[in-house]
Biopython code that builds the backbone (N, CA, C, O; Angstrom):
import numpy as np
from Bio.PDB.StructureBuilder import StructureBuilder

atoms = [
    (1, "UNK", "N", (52.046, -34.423, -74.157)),
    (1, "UNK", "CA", (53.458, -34.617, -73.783)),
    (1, "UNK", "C", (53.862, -33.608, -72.718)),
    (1, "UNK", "O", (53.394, -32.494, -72.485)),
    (2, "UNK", "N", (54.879, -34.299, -72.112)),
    (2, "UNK", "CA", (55.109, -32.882, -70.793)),
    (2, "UNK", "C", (55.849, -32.183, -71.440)),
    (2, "UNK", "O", (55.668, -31.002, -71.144)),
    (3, "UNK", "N", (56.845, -32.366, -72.425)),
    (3, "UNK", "CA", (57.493, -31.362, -72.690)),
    (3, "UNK", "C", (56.507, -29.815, -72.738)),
    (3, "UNK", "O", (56.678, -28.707, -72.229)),
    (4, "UNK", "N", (55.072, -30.607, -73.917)),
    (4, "UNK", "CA", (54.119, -29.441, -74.649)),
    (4, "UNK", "C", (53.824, -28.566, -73.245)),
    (4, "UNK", "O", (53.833, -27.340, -73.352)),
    (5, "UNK", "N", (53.621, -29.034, -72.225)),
    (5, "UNK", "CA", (52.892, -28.539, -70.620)),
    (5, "UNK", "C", (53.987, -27.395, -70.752)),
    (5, "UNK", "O", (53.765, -26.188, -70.648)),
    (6, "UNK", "N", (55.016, -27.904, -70.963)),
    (6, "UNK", "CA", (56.501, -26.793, -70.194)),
    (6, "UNK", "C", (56.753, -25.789, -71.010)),
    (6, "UNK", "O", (57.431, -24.828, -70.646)),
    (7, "UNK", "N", (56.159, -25.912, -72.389)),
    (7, "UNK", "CA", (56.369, -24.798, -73.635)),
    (7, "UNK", "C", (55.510, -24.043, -73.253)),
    (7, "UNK", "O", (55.988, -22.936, -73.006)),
    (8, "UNK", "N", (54.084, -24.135, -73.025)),
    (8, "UNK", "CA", (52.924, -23.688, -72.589)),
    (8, "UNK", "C", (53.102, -22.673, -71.181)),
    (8, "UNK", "O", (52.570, -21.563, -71.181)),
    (9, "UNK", "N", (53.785, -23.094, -70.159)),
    (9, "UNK", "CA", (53.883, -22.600, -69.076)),
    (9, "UNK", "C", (54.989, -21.692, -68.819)),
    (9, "UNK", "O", (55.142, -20.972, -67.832)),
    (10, "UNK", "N", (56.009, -21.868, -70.202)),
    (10, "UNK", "CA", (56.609, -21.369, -70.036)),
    (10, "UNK", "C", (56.564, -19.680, -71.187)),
    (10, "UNK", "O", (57.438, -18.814, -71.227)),
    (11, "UNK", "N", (55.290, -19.716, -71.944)),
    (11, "UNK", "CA", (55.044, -18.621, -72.680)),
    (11, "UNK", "C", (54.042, -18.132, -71.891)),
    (11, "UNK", "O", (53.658, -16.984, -72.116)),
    (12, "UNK", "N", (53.485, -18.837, -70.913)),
    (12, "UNK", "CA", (52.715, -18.095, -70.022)),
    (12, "UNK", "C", (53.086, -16.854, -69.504)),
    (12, "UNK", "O", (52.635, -15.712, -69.596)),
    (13, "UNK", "N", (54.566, -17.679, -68.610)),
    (13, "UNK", "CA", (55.792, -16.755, -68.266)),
    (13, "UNK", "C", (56.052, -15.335, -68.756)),
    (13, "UNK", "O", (56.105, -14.259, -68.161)),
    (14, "UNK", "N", (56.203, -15.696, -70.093)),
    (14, "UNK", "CA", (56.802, -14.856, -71.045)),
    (14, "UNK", "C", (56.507, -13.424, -71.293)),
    (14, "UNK", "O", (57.161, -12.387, -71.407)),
    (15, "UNK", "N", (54.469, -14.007, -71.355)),
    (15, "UNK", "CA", (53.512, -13.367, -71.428)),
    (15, "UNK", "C", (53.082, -12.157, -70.486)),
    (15, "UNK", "O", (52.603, -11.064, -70.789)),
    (16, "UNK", "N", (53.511, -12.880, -68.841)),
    (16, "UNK", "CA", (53.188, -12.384, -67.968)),
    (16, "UNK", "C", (53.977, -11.180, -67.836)),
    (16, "UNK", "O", (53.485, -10.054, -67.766)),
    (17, "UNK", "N", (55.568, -11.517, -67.792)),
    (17, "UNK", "CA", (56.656, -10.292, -67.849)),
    (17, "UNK", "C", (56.763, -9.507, -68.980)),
    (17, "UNK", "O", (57.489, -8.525, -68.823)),
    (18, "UNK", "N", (56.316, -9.623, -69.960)),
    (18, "UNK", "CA", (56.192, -8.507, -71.005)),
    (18, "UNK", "C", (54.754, -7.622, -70.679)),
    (18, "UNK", "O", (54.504, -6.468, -71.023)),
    (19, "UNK", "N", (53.992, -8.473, -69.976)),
    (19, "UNK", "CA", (53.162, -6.886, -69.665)),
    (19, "UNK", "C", (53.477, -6.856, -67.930)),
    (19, "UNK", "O", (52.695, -6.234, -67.212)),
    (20, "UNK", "N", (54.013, -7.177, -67.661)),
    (20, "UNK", "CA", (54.281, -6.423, -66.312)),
    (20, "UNK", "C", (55.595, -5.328, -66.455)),
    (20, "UNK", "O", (55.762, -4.417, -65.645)),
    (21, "UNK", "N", (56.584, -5.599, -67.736)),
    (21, "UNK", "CA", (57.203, -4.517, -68.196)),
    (21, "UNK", "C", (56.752, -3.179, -68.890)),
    (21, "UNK", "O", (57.381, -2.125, -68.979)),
    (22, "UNK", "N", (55.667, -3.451, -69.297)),
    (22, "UNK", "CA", (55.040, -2.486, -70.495)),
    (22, "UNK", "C", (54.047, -1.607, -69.569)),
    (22, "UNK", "O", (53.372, -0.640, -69.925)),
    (23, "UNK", "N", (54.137, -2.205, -68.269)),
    (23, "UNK", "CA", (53.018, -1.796, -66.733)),
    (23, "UNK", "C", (54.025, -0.507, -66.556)),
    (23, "UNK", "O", (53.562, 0.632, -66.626)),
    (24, "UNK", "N", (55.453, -0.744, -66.318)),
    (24, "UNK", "CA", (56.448, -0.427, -65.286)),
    (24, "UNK", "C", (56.330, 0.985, -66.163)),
    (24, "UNK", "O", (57.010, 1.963, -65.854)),
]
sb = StructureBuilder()
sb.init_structure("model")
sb.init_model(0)
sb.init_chain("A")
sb.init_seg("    ")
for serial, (resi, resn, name, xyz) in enumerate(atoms, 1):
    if name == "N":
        sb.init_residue(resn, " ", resi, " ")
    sb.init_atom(name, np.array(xyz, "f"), 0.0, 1.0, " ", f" {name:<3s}", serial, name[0])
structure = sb.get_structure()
């Protein structure tokens, strides 16, 4: 389902800025 694509891409997201915060 596309929604599942957009949940997925969007914890990608999520993923990405919590360690680019934990970088900072």
């Amino acid at each position: 389902e596309d929604k599942q694509k957009i949940l997925e891409k969007c914890n990608e997201v999520i993923a990405w800025l919590d360690k680019n915060q934990t970088a900072e």
